[in-house]
C-alpha positions as CSV (number, residue, x, y, z in Angstrom):
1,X,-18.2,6.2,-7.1
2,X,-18.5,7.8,-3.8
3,X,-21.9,8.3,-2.3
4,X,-21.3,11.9,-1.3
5,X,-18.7,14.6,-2.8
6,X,-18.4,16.0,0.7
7,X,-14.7,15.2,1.9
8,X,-16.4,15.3,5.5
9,X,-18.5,12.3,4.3
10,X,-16.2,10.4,2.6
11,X,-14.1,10.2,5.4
12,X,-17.0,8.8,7.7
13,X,-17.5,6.5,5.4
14,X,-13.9,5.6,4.9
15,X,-13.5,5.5,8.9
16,X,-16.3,3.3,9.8
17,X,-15.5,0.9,6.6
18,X,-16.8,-2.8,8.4
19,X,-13.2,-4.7,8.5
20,X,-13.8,-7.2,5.9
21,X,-14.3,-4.0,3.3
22,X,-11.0,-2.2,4.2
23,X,-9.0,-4.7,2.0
24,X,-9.9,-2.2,-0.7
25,X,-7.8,0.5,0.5
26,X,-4.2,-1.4,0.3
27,X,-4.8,-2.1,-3.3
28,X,-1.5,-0.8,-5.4
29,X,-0.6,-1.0,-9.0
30,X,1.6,-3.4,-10.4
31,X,4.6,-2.4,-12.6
32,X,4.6,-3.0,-16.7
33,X,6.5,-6.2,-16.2
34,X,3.8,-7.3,-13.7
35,X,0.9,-6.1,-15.4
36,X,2.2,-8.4,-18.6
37,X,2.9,-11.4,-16.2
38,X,0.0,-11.8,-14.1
39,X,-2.7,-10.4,-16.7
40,X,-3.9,-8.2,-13.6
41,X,-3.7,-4.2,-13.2
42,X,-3.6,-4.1,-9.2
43,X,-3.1,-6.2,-6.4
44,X,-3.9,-6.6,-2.5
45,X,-0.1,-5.7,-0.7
46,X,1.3,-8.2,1.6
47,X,4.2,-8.0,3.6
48,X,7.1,-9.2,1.7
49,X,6.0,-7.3,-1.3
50,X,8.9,-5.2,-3.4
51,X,7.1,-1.6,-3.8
52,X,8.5,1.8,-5.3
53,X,7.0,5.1,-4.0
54,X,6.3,7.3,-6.8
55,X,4.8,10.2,-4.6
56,X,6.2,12.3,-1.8
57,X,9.4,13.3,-0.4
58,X,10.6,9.5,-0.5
59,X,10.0,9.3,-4.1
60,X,11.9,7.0,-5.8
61,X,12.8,4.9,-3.1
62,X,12.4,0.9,-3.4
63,X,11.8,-1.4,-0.2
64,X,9.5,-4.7,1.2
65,X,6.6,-3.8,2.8
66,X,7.1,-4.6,6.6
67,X,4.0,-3.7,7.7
68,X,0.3,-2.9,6.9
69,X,-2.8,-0.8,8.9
70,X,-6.0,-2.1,6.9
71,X,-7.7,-0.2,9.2
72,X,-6.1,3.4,8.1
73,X,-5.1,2.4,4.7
74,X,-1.3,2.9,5.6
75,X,1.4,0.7,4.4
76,X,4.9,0.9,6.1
77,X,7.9,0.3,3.6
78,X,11.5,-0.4,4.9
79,X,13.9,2.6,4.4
80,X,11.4,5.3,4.4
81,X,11.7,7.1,7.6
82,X,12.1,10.2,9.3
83,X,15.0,11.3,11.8
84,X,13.7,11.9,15.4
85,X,14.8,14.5,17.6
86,X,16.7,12.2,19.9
87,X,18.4,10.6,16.2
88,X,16.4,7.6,16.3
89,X,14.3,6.5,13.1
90,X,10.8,6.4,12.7
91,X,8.7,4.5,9.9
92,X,6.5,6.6,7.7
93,X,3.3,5.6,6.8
94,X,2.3,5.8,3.3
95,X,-1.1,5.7,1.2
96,X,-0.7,2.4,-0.9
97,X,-2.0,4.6,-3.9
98,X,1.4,5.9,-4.0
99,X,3.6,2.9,-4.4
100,X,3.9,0.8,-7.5
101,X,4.6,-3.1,-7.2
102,X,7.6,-4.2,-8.7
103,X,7.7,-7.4,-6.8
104,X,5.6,-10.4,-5.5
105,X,6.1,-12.6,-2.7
106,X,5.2,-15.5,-3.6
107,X,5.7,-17.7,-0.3
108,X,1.6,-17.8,-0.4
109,X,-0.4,-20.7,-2.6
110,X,-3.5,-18.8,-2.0
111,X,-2.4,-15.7,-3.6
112,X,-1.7,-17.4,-7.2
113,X,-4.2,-20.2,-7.2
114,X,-6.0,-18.2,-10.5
C-alpha cells in the first residue's frame, strides 16, 4: 500500500525509486494458459517476451517486447506506434500494467531455475 494517497507523493516516490526497486514496475500478468503452466500470476518482462495490450488505442494488438525503461516503468512493444509528421514511425511507450503475457522467452536458465 502506498505511503501517501497524494498523487503528488506517489509520484516522488515512484521517481526517486533506488534502481534495484524499479524491477517492480515492469511486472505484467500472465495469460490463463500461463498462469496454469508456471503456477505464477505475474512475471518480470524481458525482451523477447510475446505481450497483448488490453488497454489503449492499441488494444488488442500482439508483439515481442523490444525494449524496456525500468527507470519510467515503460515497456516498448513491436507494432505499436504512431505516424510522424514527416511519415516516419515512432514506438509508443506503454505501462506494463496494460499488457498481458501470452509468451515466454525462454533463452534464460535463470529465469526458470524454480
Amino acid at each position: 500500500m502506498p505511503a501517501s494517497k497524494q498523487p503528488r507523493k506517489q509520484r516522488k516516490n515512484f521517481f526517486n525509486q533506488k534502481l534495484h526497486q524499479t524491477k517492480r514496475y515492469v511486472r505484467s500478468n500472465l495469460s490463463k494458459e500461463l498462469r496454469e503452466e508456471t503456477k505464477k500470476r505475474t512475471v518480470t518482462l524481458k525482451t523477447g517476451d510475446t505481450v497483448k495490450l488490453v488497454r489503449g488505442t492499441h488494444k488488442n494488438k500482439e508483439g515481442n517486447v523490444t525494449r524496456i525503461n525500468r527507470s519510467k516503468g515503460q515497456v516498448y512493444v513491436e507494432g505499436v506506434t504512431v505516424k510522424k509528421g514527416d511519415a516516419s514511425d515512432s514506438p509508443v511507450p506503454v505501462k506494463a500494467s496494460n499488457l498481458v503475457v501470452k509468451a515466454l522467452d525462454k533463452t534464460d536458465a535463470k529465469r526458470f531455475k524454480g
